[in-house]
C-alpha positions as CSV (number, residue, x, y, z in Angstrom):
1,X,88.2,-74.9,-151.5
2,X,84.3,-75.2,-150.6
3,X,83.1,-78.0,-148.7
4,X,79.6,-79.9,-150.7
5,X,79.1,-82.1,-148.2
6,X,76.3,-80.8,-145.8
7,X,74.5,-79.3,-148.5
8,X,74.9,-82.7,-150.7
9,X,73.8,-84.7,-147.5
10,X,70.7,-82.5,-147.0
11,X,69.9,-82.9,-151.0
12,X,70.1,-86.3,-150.5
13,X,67.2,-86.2,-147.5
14,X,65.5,-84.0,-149.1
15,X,64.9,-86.4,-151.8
16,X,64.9,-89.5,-149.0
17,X,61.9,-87.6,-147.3
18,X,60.0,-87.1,-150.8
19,X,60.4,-90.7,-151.8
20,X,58.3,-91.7,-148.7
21,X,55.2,-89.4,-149.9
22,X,55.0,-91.7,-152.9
23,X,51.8,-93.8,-152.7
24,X,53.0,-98.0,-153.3
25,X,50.8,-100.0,-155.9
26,X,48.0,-101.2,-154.0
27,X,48.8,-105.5,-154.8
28,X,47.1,-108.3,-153.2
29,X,49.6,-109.4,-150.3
30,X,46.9,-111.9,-148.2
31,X,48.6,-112.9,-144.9
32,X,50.2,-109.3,-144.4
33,X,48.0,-108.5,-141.5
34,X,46.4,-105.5,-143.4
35,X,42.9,-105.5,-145.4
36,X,43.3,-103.6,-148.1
37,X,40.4,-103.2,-150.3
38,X,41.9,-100.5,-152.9
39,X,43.1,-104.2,-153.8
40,X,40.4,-106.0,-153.8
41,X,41.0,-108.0,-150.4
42,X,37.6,-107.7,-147.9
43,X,39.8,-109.4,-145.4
44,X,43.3,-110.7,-143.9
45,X,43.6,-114.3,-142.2
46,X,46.3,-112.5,-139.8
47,X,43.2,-109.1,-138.8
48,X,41.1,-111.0,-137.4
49,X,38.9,-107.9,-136.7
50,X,38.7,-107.7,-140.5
51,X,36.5,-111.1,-141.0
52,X,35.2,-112.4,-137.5
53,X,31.4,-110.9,-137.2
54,X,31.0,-111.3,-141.3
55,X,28.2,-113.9,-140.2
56,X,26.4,-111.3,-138.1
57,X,24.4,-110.4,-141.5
58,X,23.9,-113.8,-142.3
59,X,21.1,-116.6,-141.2
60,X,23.5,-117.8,-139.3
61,X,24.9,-114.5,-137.1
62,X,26.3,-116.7,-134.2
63,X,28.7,-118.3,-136.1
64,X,32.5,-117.9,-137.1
65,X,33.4,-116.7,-140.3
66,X,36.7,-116.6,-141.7
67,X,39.1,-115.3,-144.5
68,X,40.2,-117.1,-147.8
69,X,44.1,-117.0,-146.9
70,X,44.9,-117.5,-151.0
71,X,42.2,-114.9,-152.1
72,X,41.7,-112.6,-148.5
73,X,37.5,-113.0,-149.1
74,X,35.2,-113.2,-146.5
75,X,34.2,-117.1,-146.3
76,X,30.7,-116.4,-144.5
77,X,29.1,-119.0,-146.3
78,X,25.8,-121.4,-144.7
79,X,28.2,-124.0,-144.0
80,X,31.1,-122.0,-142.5
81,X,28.6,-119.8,-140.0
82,X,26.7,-122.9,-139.4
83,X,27.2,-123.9,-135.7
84,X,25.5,-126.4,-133.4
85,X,24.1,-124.7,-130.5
86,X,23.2,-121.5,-132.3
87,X,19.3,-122.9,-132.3
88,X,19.2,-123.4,-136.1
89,X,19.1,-126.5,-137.9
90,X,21.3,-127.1,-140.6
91,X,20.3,-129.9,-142.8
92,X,23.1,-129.2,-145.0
93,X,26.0,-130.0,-142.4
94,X,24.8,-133.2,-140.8
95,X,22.3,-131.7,-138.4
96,X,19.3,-133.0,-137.1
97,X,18.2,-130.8,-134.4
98,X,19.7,-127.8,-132.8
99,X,19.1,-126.8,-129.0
100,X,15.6,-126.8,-128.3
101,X,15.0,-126.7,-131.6
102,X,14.1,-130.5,-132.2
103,X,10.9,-130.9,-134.3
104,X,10.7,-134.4,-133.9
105,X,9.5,-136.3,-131.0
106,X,8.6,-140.1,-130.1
107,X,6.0,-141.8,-131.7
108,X,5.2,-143.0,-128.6
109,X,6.0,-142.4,-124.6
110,X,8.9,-140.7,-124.1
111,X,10.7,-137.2,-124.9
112,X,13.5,-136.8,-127.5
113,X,16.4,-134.6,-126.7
114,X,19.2,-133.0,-128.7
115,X,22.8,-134.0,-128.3
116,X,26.0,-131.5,-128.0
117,X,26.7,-132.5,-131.6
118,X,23.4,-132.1,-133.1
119,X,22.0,-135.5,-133.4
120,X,18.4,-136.5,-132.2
121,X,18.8,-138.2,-128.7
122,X,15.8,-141.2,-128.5
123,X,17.1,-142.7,-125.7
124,X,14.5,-141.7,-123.4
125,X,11.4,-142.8,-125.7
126,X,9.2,-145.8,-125.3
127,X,11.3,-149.4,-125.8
128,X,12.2,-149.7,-129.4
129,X,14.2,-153.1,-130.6
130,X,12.5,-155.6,-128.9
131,X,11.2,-157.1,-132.0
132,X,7.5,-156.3,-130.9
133,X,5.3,-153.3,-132.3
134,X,5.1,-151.6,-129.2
135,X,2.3,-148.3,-129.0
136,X,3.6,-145.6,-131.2
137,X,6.1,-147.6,-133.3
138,X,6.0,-147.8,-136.8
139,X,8.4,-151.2,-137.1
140,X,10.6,-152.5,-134.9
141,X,13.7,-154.7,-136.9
142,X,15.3,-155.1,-134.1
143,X,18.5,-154.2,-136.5
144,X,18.5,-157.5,-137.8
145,X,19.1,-158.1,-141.8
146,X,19.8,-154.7,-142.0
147,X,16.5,-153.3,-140.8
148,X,14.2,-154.8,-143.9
149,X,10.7,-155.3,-142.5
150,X,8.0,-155.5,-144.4
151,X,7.1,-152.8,-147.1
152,X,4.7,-150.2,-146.2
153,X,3.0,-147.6,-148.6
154,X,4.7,-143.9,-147.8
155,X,1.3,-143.0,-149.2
156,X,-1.1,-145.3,-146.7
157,X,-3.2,-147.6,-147.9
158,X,-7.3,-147.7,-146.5
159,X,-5.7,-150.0,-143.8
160,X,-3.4,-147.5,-142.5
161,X,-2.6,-144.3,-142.3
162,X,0.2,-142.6,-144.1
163,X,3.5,-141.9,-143.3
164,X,4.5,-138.9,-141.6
165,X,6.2,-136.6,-143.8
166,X,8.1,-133.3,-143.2
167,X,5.1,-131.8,-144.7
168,X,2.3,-133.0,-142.8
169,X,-0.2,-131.0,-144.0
170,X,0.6,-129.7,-147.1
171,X,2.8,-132.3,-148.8
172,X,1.8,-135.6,-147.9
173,X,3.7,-138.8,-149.6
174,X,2.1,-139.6,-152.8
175,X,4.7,-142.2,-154.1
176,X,7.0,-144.8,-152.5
177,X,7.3,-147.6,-150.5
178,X,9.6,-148.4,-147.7
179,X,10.8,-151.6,-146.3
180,X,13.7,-150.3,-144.1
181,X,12.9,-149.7,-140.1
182,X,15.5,-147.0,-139.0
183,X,16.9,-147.6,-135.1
184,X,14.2,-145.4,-133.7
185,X,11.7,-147.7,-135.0
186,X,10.1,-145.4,-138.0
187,X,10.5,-146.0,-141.0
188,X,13.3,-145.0,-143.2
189,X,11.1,-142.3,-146.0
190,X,14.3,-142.3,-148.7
191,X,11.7,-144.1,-150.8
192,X,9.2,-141.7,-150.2
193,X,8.2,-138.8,-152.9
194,X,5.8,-136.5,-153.9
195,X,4.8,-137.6,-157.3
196,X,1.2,-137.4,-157.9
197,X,-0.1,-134.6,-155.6
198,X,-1.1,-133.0,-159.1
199,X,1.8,-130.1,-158.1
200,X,5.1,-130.3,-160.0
201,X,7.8,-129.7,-157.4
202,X,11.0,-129.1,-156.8
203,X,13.2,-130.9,-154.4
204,X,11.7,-131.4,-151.2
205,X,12.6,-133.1,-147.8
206,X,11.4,-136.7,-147.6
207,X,13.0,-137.3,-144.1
208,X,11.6,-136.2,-140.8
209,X,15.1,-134.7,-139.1
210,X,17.3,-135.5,-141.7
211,X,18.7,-133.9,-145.1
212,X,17.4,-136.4,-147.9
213,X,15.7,-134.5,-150.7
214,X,13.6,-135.4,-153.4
215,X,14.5,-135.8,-156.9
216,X,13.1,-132.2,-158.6
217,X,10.2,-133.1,-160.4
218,X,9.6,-132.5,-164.5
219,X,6.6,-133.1,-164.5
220,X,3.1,-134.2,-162.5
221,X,-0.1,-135.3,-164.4
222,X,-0.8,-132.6,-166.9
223,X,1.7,-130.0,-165.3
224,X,4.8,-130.0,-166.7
225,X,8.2,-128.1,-166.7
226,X,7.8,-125.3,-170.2
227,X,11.8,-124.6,-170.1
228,X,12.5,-128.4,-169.8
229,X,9.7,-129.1,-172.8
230,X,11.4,-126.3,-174.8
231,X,14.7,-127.9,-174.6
232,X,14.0,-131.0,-175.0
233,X,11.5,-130.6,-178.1
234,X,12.8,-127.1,-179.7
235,X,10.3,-127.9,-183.0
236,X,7.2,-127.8,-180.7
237,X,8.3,-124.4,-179.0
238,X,9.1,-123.0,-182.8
239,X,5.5,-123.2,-183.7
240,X,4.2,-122.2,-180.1
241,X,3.4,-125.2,-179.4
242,X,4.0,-128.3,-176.7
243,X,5.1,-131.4,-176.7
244,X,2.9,-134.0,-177.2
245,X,4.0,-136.4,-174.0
246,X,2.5,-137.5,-171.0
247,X,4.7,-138.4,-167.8
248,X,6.2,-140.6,-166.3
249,X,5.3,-142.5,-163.3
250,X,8.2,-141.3,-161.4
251,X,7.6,-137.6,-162.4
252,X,11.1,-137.4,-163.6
253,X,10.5,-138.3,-167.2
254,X,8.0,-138.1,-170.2
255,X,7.0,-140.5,-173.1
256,X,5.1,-139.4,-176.2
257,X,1.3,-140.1,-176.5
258,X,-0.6,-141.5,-179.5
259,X,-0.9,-138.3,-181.7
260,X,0.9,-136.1,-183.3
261,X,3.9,-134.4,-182.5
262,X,3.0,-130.9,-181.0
263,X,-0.3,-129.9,-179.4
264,X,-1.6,-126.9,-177.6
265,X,-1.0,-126.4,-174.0
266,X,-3.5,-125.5,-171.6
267,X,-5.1,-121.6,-171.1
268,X,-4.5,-121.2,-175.4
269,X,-7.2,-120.7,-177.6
270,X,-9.0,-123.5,-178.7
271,X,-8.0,-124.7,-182.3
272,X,-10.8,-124.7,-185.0
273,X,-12.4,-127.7,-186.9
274,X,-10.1,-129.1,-189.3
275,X,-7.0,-127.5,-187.4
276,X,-3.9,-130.3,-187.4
277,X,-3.3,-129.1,-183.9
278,X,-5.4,-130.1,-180.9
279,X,-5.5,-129.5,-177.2
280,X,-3.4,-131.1,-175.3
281,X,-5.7,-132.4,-172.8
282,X,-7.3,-134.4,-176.0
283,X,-4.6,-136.6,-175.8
284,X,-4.3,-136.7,-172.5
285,X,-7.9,-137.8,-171.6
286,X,-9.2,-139.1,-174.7
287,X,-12.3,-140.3,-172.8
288,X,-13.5,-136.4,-172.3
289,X,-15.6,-134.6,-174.2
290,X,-15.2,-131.2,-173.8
291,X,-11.1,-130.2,-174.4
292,X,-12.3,-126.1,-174.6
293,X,-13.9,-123.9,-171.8
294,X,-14.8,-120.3,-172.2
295,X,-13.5,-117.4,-170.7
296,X,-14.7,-114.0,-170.2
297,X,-12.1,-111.4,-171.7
298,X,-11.7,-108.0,-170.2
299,X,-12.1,-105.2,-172.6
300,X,-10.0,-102.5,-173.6
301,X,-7.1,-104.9,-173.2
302,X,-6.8,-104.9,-169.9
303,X,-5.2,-108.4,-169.3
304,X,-2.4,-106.9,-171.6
305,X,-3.2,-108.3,-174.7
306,X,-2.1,-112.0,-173.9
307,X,-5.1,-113.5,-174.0
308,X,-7.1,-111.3,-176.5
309,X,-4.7,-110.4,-178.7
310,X,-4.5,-106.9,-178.0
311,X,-7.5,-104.3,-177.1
312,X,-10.7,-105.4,-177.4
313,X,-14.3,-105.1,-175.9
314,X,-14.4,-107.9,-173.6
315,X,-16.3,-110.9,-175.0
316,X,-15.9,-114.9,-174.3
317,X,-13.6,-117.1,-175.7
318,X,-13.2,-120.5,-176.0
319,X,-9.3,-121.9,-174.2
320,X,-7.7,-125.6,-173.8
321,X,-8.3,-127.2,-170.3
């Protein structure tokens, strides 16, 4: 009778040894030690080698990144590669200065330093708490009643000078007042803004080495946000027209002028006699004269049509202000 046995076994192997050829379904197994990106993972919390110089193509390449253990993706975000001592201030995670990197320094004697966790060091300025306005201070509380001294115009006034902003030259305070004298005796600028520089701005720092922004502005004077407009006064933008508001004093909000409903925004051609809409700047400064100021258009269409209405010879034409 014939033995099967060895050639069953070796069948059996055979098939044992093809079996391990087959390619597995490439599923997302996070904390397996491998990165693999057939399934999507960009790293593994247990490779480190997979996710620890992800911030080294970042702002922030001294820093540690590190790996989503739920979704194995590279968490190389501001925040995580943020790190104090890399010379790079971080508003955003509670830093004021970083190394050398200070950018603020006494108002008066003295040298400011930077701590080991980021914090503005004015121990070493000119005396500051002694209840007396001392060279270079702007206030001195003294920490009493919670700091309240008396209010001071962010913008100045034609007795003093203005606060210092974090954009000395180009942004100077426009708006606020504050009443609050911080430990370092300056003034605490959360009041402070930038409403009525005649430029509609976003958010902007109102702190000198700190993180407090500004509320984004809609509006400033006669500049005004179009998409917020639209939005907010669809039957205006239907016609091609604007809203017929002026703003706020905060900059943060509009309310409708004496008129009608729409009117025509500024660099559009003037409307004729008799026409129900008007400029804008009619409304606005109802004391002017002259709403319309020619321009000069290029010929052959050469501003593309926007302002001419398509190819033309050149000529003058007569736009809102």
């Amino acid at each position: 009778m014939r033995s099967w046995g060895p050639a069953l076994a070796l069948a059996v192997g055979a098939a044992a040894g093809n079996a391990c050829l087959i390619e597995l379904d490439h599923v997302l197994a996070c904390g397996d030690g491998y990165a693999d990106p057939l399934a999507g993972e960009e790293c593994d919390p247990l490779d480190e080698d997979s996710f620890v110089g992800a911030c080294a193509q970042t702002s922030h390449p001294n820093g540690e990144a590190a790996c989503d253990p739920k979704t194995c993706k590279l968490i190389k975000t501001a925040e995580q590669c943020a790190k104090c001592g890399d010379g790079i201030i971080d508003f955003e995670v509670g830093e004021e200065c970083d190394g050398s990197n200070i950018g603020v320094g006494c108002w008066g004697d003295g040298s400011t330093a930077c701590t080991n966790e980021c914090k503005i060091d004015f121990s070493a300025c000119a005396p500051c708490g002694n209840k007396v306005l001392d060279p270079g201070e702007e206030c001195d509380g003294n920490g009493t009643d919670g700091g309240i001294v008396l209010p001071r115009n962010c913008a100045g006034s034609p007795e003093e000078e203005p606060l210092r902003s974090p954009f000395i030259m180009d942004f100077p305070y426009t708006s606020g007042t504050a009443a609050t004298c911080l430990p370092n005796c300056t003034f605490d600028r959360t009041s402070c803004g930038y409403c009525g520089n005649g430029v509609r701005n976003d958010a902007l720092l109102v702190s000198l080495g700190g993180s407090t922004l500004s509320m984004p502005e809609i509006c400033d004077g006669d500049l005004f946000d179009s998409e917020w407009l639209a939005n907010e006064f669809p039957l205006c933008e239907q016609i091609g027209a604007q809203a017929n508001v002026e703003c706020a004093a905060n900059c943060l909000d509009v309310s409708p002028r004496e008129g009608p409903a729409c009117c025509i925004p500024k660099n559009e051609a003037c409307p004729a006699d008799g026409d129900s809409l008007r400029c804008c700047y009619e409304y606005a400064h109802p004391e002017a004269d002259d709403y319309c100021f020619p321009v000069i258009l290029p010929p052959n269409g050469e501003d593309g049509g926007e302002s001419s209405g398509g190819d033309t010879d050149g000529g003058n034409a007569n736009v809102c202000r």
